[in-house]
C-alpha positions, 0 to 999 in steps of 0.5 A: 163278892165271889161268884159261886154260881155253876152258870156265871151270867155275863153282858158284854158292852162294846165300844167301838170307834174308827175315824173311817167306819172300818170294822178290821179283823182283830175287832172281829177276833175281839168279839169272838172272844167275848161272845164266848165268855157272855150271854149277850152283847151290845155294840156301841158304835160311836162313829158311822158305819155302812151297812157292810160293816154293821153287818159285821156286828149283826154276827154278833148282837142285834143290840147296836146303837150308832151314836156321834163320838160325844164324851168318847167311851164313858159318854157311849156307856151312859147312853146305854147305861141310861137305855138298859140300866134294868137289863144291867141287873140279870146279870151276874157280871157285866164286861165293859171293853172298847177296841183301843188294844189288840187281843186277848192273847187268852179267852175272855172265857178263861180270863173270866173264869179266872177271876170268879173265886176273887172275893172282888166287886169289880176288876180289870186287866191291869192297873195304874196305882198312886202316882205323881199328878202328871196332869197338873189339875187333880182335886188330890194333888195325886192320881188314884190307883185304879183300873184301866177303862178299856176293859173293866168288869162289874158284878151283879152286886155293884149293878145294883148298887146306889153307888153305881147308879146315881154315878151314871145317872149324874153323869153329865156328858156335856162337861166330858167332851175331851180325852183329858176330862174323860181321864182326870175326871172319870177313868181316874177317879171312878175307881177310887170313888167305889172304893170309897163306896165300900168295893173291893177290886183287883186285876186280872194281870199280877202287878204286884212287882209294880206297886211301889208304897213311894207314889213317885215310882209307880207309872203307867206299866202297859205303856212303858212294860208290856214286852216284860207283862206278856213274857212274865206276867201273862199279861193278855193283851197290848194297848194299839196306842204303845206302837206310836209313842212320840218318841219323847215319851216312849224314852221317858222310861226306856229305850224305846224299843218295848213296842217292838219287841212285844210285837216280835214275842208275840209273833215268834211264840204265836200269840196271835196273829199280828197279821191283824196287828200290822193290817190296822196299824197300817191303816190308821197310822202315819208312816212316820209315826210307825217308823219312830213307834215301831224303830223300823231301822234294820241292818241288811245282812246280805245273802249269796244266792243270785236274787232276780226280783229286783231292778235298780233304776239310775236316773240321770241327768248331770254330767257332772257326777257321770264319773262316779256311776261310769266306774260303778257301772264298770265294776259292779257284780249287780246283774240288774240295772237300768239307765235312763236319761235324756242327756245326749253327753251322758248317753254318748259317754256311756254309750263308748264304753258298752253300756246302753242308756234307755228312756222310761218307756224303754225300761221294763220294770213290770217283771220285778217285785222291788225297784231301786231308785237312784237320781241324780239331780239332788246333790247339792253343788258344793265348791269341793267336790269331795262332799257329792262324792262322800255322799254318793258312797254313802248312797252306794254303801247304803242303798246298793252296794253288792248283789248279795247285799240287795239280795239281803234288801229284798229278803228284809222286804220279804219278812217284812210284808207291811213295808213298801218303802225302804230309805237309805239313811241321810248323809250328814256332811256339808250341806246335806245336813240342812235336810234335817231342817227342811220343812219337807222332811217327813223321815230324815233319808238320803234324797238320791234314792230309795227302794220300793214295792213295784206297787208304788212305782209313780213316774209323776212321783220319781221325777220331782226333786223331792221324791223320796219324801213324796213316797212317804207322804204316798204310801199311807195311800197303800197301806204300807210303812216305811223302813230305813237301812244300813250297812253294818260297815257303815253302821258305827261310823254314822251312830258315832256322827249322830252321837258327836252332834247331840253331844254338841247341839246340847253343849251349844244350848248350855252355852247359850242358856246359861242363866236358864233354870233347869227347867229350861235347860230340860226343856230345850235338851228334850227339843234337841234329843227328839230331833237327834240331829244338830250340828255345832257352828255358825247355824246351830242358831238359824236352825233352833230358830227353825226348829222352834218355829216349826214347832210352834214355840219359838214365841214361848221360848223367846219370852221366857228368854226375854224375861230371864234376861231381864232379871239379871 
């Protein structure tokens, strides 16, 4: 059906959820757009809102429906397609779009316009086509080609259809209340079955590059590919699930870094303001699911201008580490410091040799922007001192090294307005490594010091022993993330450290499995390479056991070993 028609009639229907009722602006520049593409608009809304925030919506439509989340966005479309299936019909097309992705990137206006002169029945923005059935439980073994549902457009002929109506009116919501029933048996399979009623459909988005006839290439190519769909196939948009990919999915395909760097074309050519990006990112997201999403590791790169923002505060309290600090103290080019402690010995030591030791009420921090923590009262008390002394160089290369090298931390907390936290990488020697394995650890990071915004500081927060990881768990509070850095000196030796123990944890589980099928194999080597941080030796296996349990599939794997064992 192509649309001849001087004045293209649209209907626009909204689909809206926010587990707190929030309205953000990339909704609002969403709607904008779409307003200008339609003649009217209706709003669903399938979480509560105030009337602060329905106010938002009145700028828009006076058609608003609030409804509980019951079948997600199919059951929000047949509670309206059952309301106004009539209205439907005065319309020469009809946009179905919900808020799971930020854009357009380009107008719903000119997208529209784009796709009327396509003899088509129905089209979207992009598409999956035949693939393996990853799910397991589809009635053709297969997954049918298809549009993506969170934007999906029908014309006038298809309103009226048959097809299309007995679909809706059949649709029962009771048997659609999860995410997979939604997707298996509805987003998947609507496409094909009005196809199968005689409908044509394309996509807005050219994926022709991406249709392979062997079902076992195609896959889902906003997930894995939209750095490559925005660059070189205008693709108008990125779905807000791709910035927090479980990194065991996000490198199924690739190396993880394609949310990131989407995110950077689009700021870099102005696609659109990421501000609005980064303001709902922070919001609903965990600050470790944005690290690892988003791969916010940086190298700092230092600068020689003198930096007069920050403060870096040492807290101290053993007087067994005092040596390190007093030749710190002695030698360093850093021009603002301070010192705490309450131990008399570590105030006198200090005190023969100039330096002045404060209490925290006597350190002003209120004049700076970026505060330096450093304590000492995690270093773990090894026989051989050799270790807390290779620690605290890590932490001092890492975390402070130089005052050029600050003043390239606080220009990274500059570029980087989101991030209210930086840490300073763990060390991986002795038994420093069991930090990995501690079930406190949120975002693996060196628990003897960190750098934040000035809004952050908490006193009740810095002095317990594990603050850093309480600083994680914090910031969502600020709407902050949390970023990790490192010394470019420091940089090779660490990957090369990281790189020898995923070697070994994977030699260790070979060793260990060595009558498990594949299967097994595979599945034990993902467990290794999302953690990345197994070290060969005596408590690889205390560790797994660990790791397993956390994970809740300590059982799972422990029967299957047991059986495994017993067919020998």
């Amino acid at each position: 059906m192509i649309l001849n028609k001087k004045q293209i009639k649209r209907l626009g229907i909204f689909v809206f959820y926010d587990k707190d009722g929030i309205v953000d602006d990339y909704v609002l520049f969403m709607l904008n757009s779409l307003k200008d593409a339609t003649e009217d608009i209706i709003i669903v809304s399938n979480s509560k809102i105030s009337d602060t925030e329905k106010k938002k919506f009145l700028a828009f439509t006076n058609k608003i429906k609030i409804r509980q989340n019951v079948g997600l966005d199919a059951g929000a479309f047949k509670d309206i397609f059952d309301e106004y299936k009539e209205f439907f019909k005065e319309f020469d097309e009809l946009i179905l779009l919900n808020d799971t992705f930020y854009g357009p990137f380009t107008s719903f206006k000119k997208i529209c316009k784009s796709m009327e002169k396509k003899d088509i029945d129905f089209w979207g923005l992009t598409a999956n086509y035949d693939s393996v059935d990853g799910y397991g439980n589809l009635p053709d073994k297969m997954i049918h080609s298809h549009i993506q549902t969170f934007f999906i457009v029908f014309r006038n002929n298809i309103l009226k259809s048959s097809a299309f109506i007995k679909y809706w009116e059949k649709y029962n919501i009771k048997k659609m209340q999860n995410f997979l029933d939604v997707v298996t048996k509805h987003e998947i399979a609507f496409t094909y079955y009005l196809e199968q009623a005689g409908f044509k459909w394309d996509t807005y988005t050219n994926l022709a590059n991406y249709h392979s006839k062997n079902i076992k290439e195609n896959y889902n190519v906003y997930a894995y590919d939209s750095y490559n769909l925005i660059k070189n196939y205008n693709c108008p948009f990125i779905k807000r699930k791709n910035f927090v990919f479980e990194k065991k999915d996000a490198i199924y395909l690739t190396n993880g870094s394609d949310a990131k760097k989407s995110l950077d074309y689009i700021e870099s050519n102005k696609l659109y303001d990421s501000n609005m990006i980064w303001k709902n990112l922070v919001r609903i997201y965990q600050p470790e699911e944005l690290y690892f999403g988003l791969n916010l590791n940086f190298m700092v790169k230092e600068k020689k201008y003198t930096e007069k923002k920050f403060i870096l505060l040492f807290i101290l309290q053993n007087e067994k580490y005092l040596k390190y600090y007093k030749k710190f103290f002695q030698t360093t080019d850093i021009n603002n410091f301070c010192i705490i402690s309450s131990n008399k010995k570590i105030k006198a030591d200090l005190a023969k040799i100039g330096i002045k030791v404060v209490t925290k009420q006597k350190c002003n921090v209120k004049n700076y922007e970026y505060i330096g923590i450093i304590k000492d009262t995690y270093f773990h008390n090894l026989e051989i001192p050799l270790a807390y002394e290779n620690n605290w160089n890590h932490l001092k290369t890492n975390g402070f090294a130089s005052q050029s090298y600050i003043n390239g931390i606080v220009e990274l907390f500059k570029k980087n307005q989101y991030i209210g936290l930086i840490l300073i990488p763990p060390s991986i020697l002795g038994e420093y490594f069991a930090n990995y394995a501690s079930k406190e650890t949120i975002i693996p990071a060196n628990e003897n010091g960190c750098w934040i915004k000035r809004e952050l500081l908490d006193w009740n927060i810095i002095e317990q022993d594990n603050f850093v990881q309480e600083y994680i768990i914090k910031i969502k509070e600020k709407n902050k993330m949390v970023g990790r850095i490192y010394n470019e000196t420091e940089g090779s030796n660490f990957l090369s450290n990281q790189d020898y123990i995923i070697y070994q944890t994977y030699q260790n589980l070979r060793k260990n499995h060595l009558s498990i099928p594949t299967t097994f194999n595979n599945a034990l080597y993902n467990i290794s390479h999302t953690i990345c941080v197994v070290s060969g030796g005596s408590k690889i296996r205390s560790f797994l056991i660990i790791l397993l349990k956390k994970l809740n599939l300590y059982n799972f794997f422990k029967s299957i070993r047991d059986k495994l064992k017993n067919r020998k």
